[in-house]
N, C-alpha and C positions, 0 to 999 in steps of 0.2 A: 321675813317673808315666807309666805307657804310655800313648801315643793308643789306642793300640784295648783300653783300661779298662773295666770291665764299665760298662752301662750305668745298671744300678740302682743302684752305687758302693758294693758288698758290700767287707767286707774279713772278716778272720777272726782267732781267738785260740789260741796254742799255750800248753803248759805243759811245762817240761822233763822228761824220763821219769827216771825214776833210775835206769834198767837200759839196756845197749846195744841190747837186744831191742826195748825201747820208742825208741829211736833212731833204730833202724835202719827201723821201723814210720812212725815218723813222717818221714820222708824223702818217703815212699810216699804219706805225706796230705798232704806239700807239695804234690809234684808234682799231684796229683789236682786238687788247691784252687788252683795256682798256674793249671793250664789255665783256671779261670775268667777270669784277668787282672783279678784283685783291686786296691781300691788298694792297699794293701796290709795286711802280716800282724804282728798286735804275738806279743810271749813276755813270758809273766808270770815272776812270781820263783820259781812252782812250789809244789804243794802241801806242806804241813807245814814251813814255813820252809829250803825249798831253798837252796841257797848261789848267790850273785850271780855266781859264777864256772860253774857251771854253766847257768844263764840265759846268759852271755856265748858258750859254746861253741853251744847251740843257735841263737844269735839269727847265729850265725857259718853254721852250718849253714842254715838258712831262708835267709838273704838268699842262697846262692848258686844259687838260684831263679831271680834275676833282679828280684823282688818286691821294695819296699822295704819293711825289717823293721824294725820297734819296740820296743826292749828294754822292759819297764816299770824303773821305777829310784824307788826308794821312800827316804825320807830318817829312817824314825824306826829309831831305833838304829845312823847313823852318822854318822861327824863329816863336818866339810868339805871336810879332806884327803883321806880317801877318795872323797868325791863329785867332788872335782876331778879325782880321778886318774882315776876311771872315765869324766869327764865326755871326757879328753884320752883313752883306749884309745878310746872310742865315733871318736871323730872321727875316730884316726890311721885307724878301721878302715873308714871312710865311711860310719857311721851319722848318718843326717839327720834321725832323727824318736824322741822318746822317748815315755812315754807316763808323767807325772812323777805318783807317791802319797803318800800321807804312809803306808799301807802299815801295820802289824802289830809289835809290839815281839815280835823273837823270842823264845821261850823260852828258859830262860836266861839273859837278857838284862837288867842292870840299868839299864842308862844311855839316856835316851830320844834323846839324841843335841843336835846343835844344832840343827836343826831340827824342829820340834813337829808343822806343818801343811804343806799341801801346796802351800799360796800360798807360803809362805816358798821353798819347794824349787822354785818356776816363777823366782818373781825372783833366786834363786841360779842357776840355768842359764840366764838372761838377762845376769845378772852376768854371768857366767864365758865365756859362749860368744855373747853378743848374738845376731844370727838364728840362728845356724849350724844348729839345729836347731829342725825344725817339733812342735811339743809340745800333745800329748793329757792332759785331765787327768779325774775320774771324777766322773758322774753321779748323781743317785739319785733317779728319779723318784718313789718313793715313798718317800723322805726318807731319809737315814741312821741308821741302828739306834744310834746316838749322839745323834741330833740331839735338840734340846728338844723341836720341833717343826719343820714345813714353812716355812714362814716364816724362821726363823733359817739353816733347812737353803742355802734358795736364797740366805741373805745368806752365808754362807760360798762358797758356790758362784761367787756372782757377782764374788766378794774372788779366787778361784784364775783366774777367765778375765780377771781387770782388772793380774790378775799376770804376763801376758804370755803364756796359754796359746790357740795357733788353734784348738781344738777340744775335745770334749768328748764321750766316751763313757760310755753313761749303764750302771749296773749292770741285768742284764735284769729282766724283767716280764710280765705275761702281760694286762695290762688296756692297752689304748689310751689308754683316757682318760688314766691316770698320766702316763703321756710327753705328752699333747697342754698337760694343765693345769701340767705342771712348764715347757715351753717358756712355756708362756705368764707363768707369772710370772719364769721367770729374763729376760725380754724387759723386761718389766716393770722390771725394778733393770738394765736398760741392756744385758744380755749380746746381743753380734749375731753371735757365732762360731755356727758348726754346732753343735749338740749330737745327735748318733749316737747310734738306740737299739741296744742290745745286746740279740742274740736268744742263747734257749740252747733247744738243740733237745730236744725230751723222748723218752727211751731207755729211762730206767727210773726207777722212780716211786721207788724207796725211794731211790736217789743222789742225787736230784732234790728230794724233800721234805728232804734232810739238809742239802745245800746251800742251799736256801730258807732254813729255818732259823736257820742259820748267817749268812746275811748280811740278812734280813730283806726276801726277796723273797715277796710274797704269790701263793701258786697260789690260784686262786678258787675254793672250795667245790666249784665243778659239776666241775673237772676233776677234783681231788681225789678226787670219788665216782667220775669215770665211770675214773678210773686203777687206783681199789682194784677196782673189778669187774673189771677184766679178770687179776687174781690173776700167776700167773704165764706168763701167754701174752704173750710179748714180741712178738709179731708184731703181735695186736689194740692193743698201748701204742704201738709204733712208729706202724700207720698214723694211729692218734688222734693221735698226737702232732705228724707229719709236716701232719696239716690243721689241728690246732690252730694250730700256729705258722705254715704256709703263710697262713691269715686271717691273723693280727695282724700279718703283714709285710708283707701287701699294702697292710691298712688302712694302717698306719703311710706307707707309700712314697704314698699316695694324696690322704693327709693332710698330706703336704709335707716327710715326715723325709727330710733330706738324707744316705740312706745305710741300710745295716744291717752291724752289727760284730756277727759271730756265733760265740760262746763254743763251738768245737770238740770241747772233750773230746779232741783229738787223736784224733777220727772225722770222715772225711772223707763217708761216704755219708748220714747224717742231714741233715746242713748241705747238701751238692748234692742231697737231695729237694726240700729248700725252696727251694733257688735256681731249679731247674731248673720249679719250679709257677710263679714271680712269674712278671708280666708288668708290663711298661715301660709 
């Protein structure tokens, strides 16, 4: 990582485009986000179950930024020999940091693989590569949309950072408290890695409530209301949106989160409103 590293230790989230157009665009949101001098930038596997070779091409393009880049690398629906193999192209190619899930059984997909859980997949790339790579694994302040409950949530949690993982990025949120009382109990069952909250910047409320949704992130009623009044005026959503998350990151960064990892959208000027409001 660079010495002159932003100072609040923002980093940021890409998703592979499926068109060149969107490639070529997001080059453009490197460079923009890269001027911040991030720690650096992960690439997810991309929405609608994107192919892992396409994550590879991009996560090729990002690092030559200068940034270091974080593939994510998910284990359910593949065996070991493929995760070995991809574990040795990561390497041959100088990636040093993965960002390891247990990740989505694609569609189509019968076979859950050998690996189930995301601990298994930290101590398999501990196996396979010992330090070689610095590894991210995922959060859920407010519990995983699987879990029994919060309780059980943080005992799985604290089983994937005992697994060999340096860090932890948590899925985003919109309530402080969530992230302050989940540090606190994963502290609790022994975790002392970082755990990085995930910001996701708000743009537009109907993509935003879907996404919610879908992964079981709570918008709190008040934004909720004050998102549907502004109908279709994207400029009144942006600037609400830009202060809403501008507070909860400062809160967060005040309250001792070692960090903010913010879910891009593959937009660059949402994410540097918010950067460019914090104060150190």
């Amino acid at each position: 990582m660079s010495s002159q590293e932003h100072p609040l230790g923002i980093s940021f989230e890409f998703f592979p485009p499926s068109t060149e157009a969107g490639r070529e665009k997001l080059i453009h949101v490197r460079d923009a986000l890269a001027a911040t001098n991030p720690r650096f930038f992960s690439v997810t596997y991309g929405a609608g179950g994107s192919t892992q070779a396409r994550t590879q091409d991009i996560v090729r393009r990002v690092s030559e930024s200068g940034i270091t880049t974080a593939p994510h690398l998910s284990c359910i629906g593949s065996e070991k020999a493929q995760l070995r193999d991809l574990l040795a192209q990561y390497r041959e190619e100088g990636v040093e940091s993965l960002v390891a899930l247990r990740g989505d059984l694609p569609s189509g997909m019968a076979s859950i693989g050998e690996l189930r859980y995301a601990n298994e997949l930290v101590e398999f790339i501990r196996a396979e590569t010992g330090d070689h790579f610095n590894i991210a694994v995922a959060a859920y302040p407010e519990s995983h949309p699987q879990a029994a409950n919060l309780e059980r949530d943080v005992e799985n949690f604290a089983r994937k950072m005992n697994a060999g993982a340096d860090m932890a990025i948590t899925q985003y949120f919109f309530t402080a408290d969530a992230y302050f009382h989940f540090v606190e109990r994963a502290r609790a069952h022994g975790v002392t890695q970082p755990i990085i909250p995930g910001i996701m910047p708000i743009t537009n409320y109907t993509k935003l409530a879907r996404f919610s949704d879908a992964c079981g992130a709570e918008i709190p009623r008040w934004i909720r209301k004050q998102l549907e009044s502004f109908g279709d005026d994207h400029e009144s959503i942006a600037a609400f949106g830009t202060e809403v998350v501008t507070r909860l990151s400062q809160r967060l960064l005040d309250g001792g989160a070692p960090g903010l990892h913010f879910y891009t959208l593959n937009q660059s000027a949402p994410v540097l409103k918010v950067v460019n409001n914090l104060v150190g």
